[in-house]
C-alpha positions in Angstrom: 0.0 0.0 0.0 1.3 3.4 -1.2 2.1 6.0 1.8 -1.0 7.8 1.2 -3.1 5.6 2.1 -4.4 4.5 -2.2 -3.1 0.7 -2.5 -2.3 1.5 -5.9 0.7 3.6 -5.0 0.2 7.1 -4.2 3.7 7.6 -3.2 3.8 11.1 -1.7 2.0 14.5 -1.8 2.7 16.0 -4.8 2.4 12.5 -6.8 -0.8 11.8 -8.9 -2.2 8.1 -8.4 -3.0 6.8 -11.9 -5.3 4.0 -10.7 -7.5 5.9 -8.8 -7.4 9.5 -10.2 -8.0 11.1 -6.6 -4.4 12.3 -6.9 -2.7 13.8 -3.8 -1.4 17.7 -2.3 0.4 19.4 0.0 -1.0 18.5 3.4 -3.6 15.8 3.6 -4.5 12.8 1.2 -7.6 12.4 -0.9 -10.5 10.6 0.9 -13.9 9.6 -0.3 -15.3 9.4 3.2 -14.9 10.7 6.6 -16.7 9.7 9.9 -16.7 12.5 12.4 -17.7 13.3 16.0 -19.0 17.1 16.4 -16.7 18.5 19.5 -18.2 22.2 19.8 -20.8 23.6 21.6 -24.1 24.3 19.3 -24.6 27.8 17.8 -28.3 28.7 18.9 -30.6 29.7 16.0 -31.0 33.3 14.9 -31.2 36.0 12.3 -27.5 36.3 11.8 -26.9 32.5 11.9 -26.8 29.9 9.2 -26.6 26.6 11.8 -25.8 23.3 10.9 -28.5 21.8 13.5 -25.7 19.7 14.7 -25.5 18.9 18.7 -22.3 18.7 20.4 -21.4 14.3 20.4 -23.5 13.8 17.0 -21.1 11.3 14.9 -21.9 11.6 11.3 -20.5 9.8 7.7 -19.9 12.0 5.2 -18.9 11.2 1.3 -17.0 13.7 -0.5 -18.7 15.2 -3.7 -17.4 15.7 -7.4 -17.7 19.9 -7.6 -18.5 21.1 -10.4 -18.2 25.0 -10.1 -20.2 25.9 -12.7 -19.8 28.4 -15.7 -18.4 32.1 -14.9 -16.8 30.9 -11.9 -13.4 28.7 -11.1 -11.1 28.9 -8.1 -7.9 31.0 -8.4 -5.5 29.3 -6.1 -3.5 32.8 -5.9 -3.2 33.8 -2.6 -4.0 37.7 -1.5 -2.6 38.6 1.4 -4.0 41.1 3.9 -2.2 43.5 5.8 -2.5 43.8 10.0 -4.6 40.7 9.7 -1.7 37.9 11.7 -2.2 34.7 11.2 -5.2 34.9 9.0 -3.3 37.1 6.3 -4.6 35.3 3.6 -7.3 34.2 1.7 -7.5 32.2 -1.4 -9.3 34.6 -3.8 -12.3 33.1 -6.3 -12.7 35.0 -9.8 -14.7 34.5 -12.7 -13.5 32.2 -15.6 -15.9 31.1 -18.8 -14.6 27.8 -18.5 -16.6 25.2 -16.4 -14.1 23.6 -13.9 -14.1 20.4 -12.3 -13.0 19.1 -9.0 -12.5 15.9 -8.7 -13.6 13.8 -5.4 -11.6 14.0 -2.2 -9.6 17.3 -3.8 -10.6 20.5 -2.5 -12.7 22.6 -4.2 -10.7 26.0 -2.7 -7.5 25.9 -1.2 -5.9 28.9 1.0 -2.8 29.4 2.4 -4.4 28.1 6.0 -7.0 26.0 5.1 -8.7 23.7 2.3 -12.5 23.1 2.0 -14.2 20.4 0.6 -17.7 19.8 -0.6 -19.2 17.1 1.3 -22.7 15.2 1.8 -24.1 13.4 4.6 -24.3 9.9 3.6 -27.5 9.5 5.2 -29.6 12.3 4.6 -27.9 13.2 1.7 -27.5 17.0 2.8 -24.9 19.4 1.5 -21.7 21.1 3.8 -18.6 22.5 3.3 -15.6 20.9 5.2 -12.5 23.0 6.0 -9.6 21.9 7.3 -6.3 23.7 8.6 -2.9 22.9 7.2 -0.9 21.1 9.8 1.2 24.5 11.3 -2.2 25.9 12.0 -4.6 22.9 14.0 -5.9 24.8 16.6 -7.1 28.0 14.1 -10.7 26.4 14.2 -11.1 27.5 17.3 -10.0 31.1 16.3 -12.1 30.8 13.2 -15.2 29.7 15.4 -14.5 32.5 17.6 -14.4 35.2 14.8 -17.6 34.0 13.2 -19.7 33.8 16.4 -18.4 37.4 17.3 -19.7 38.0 13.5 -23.1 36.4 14.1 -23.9 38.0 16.9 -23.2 41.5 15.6 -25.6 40.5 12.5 -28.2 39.0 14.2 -28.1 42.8 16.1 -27.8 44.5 12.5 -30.5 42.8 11.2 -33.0 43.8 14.3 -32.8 47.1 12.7 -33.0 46.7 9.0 -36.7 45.7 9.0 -36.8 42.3 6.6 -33.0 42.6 5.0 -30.7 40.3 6.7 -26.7 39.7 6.8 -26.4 36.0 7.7 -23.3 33.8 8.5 -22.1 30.2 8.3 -22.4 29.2 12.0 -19.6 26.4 12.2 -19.3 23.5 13.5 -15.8 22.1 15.0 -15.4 18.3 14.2 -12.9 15.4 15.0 -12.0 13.0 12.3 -12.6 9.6 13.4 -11.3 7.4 10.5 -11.2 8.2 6.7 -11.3 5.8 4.2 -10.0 6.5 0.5 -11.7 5.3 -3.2 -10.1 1.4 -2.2 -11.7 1.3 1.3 -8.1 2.3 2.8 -7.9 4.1 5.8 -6.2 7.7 5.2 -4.1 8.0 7.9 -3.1 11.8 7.7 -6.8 12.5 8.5 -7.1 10.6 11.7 -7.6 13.1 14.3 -8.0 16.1 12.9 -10.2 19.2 14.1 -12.0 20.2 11.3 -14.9 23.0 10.5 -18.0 21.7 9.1 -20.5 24.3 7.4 -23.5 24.4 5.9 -22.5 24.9 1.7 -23.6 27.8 0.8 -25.7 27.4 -2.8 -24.9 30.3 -5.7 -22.2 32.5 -7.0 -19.5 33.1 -4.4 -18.6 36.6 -4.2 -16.1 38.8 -2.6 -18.6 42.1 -1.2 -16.2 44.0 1.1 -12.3 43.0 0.7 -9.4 44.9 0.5 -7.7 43.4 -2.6 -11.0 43.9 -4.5 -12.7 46.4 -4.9 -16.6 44.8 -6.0 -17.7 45.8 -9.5 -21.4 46.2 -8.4 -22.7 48.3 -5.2 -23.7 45.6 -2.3 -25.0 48.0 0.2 -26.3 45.9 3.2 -22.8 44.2 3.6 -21.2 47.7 3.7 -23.6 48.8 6.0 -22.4 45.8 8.1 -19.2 46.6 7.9 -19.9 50.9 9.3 -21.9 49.1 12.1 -19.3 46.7 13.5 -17.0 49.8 13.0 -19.4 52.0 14.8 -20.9 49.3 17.4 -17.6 48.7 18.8 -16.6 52.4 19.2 -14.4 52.3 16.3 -11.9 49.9 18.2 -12.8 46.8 15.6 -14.3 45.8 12.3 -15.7 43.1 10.4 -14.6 42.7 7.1 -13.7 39.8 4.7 -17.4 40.0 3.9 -17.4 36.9 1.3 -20.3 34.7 0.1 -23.5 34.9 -1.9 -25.7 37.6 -2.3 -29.6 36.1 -1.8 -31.3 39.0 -2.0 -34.7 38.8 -3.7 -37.1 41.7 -4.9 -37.9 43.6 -1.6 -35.3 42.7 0.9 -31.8 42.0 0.5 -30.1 39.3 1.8 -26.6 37.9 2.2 -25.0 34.9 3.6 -21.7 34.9 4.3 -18.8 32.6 5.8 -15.1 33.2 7.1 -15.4 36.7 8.4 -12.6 38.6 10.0 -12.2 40.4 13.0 -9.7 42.7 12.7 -8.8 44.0 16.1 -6.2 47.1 15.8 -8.2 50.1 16.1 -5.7 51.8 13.7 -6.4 49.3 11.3 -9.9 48.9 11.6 -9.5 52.8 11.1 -8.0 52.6 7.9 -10.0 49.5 6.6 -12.7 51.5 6.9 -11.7 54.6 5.4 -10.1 52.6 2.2 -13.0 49.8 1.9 -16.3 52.8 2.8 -15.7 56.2 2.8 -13.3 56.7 0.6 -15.1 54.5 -2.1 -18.8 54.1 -1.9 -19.5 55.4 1.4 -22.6 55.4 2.9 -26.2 54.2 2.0 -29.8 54.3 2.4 -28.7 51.3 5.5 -26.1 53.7 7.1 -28.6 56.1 6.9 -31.4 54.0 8.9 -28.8 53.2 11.5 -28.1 56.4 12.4 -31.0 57.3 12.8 -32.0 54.2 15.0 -28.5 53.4 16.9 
């Protein structure tokens, strides 16, 4: 049996297997299925929160998924880095393609330079998440990660009580343990075993970057700006929240976004600068801003 785990000789990590196509990178092997435990505390239901109904103890099975990405839309695996930001400087970047690309089971379908995520399915109920794990230097981020986003829940889920039917929503992860991982010959993948992992619920449409300092969005997204002045303002300009990534789900009345990996960028000069360079100096403020200065 190869070292990866593929009994038809994946040899190392940068080797592809030609038996069973899966193919092997920097960090962990391919697998076709993992079976987890779910280690974290539940993330309570609420306007800012996309949960993934998962108790703390639940042991599930998932299968990775063939990804296709679709048309107008491939991963770039350059990787932006953002200044002030530590350990969580970078960001693999998505941009627009007109070819249709293809990722292949157990790969990831987005790699960064801290984590990959995988599309994944519960084997029993057949439902869609996003798996992310952290490359080896970097295990206990999850927990960072977890941290940021419930600090970026809670802010939205106060955001939204004011916005009267719009809504900023994100990914509310959960933190699993890998308990065995078998590959596309019923192998077990050995460089999984053990590992703390965030599980999210996959979110469906185009992925887009809305408030990003290597980007500036073609199109106006207001309500994520407007999110982005609040946390500003709600934490008396000591912090932001930026990194606003995801897809937009707005409909004809209200808009809507859901969102995952936020930052929390916690150098008041920073966050003083973000927001000069990523708001006022570029679209400033909205109709949003408007409502919450009126209300907060």
């Amino acid at each position: 049996m190869g070292a990866a785990g593929c009994n038809a000789g994946c040899k190392g990590p940068t080797q592809k297997c030609n038996v069973c196509s899966l193919g092997a990178f920097v960090g962990l092997f391919p697998a076709k299925e993992v079976e987890v435990e779910v280690i974290s505390e539940e993330i309570l239901e609420s306007s800012g929160a996309l949960c993934t109904g998962l108790q703390k103890g639940r042991k599930l099975t998932f299968v990775f998924e063939d990804v296709l990405l679709g048309r107008d839309r491939e991963v770039s695996l350059r990787q932006t880095e953002k200044p002030g930001a530590g350990k969580h400087s970078e960001r693999t970047a998505m941009s627009t393609s007109e070819k249709s690309t293809a990722v292949s089971v157990g790969e990831p379908m987005a790699e960064g330079a801290f984590k990959y995520a995988y599309a994944v399915r519960d084997k029993k109920t057949r439902e869609r998440y996003v798996l992310k794990a952290t490359k080896k230097s970097l295990l206990d981020s999850v927990w960072d990660d977890l941290e940021q986003s419930i600090k970026a829940i809670e802010h939205a889920t106060t955001f939204n009580d004011m916005m009267f039917g719009s809504k900023i929503r994100f990914c509310a992860p959960s933190v699993v343990s890998v308990m065995n991982a078998k590959d596309a010959h019923g192998e077990t993948v050995v460089t999984w075993l053990g590992m703390e992992v965030l599980l999210e619920p996959m979110l469906e449409g185009i992925y887009t970057k809305f408030v990003y300092s290597q980007e500036i969005p073609k199109f106006r997204h207001d309500l994520p700006q407007a999110y982005f002045h609040y946390t500003f303002n709600k934490s008396n300009k000591q912090q932001i929240i930026w990194d606003l990534q995801g897809v937009d789900k707005s409909g004809m009345i209200f808009s809507e976004y859901h969102l995952t990996d936020p930052l929390v960028l916690t150098d008041a000069e920073e966050a003083a600068l973000f927001f000069k360079a990523l708001h006022t100096d570029h679209w400033g403020c909205n109709h949003y801003c408007s409502e919450l200065d009126r209300l907060y």
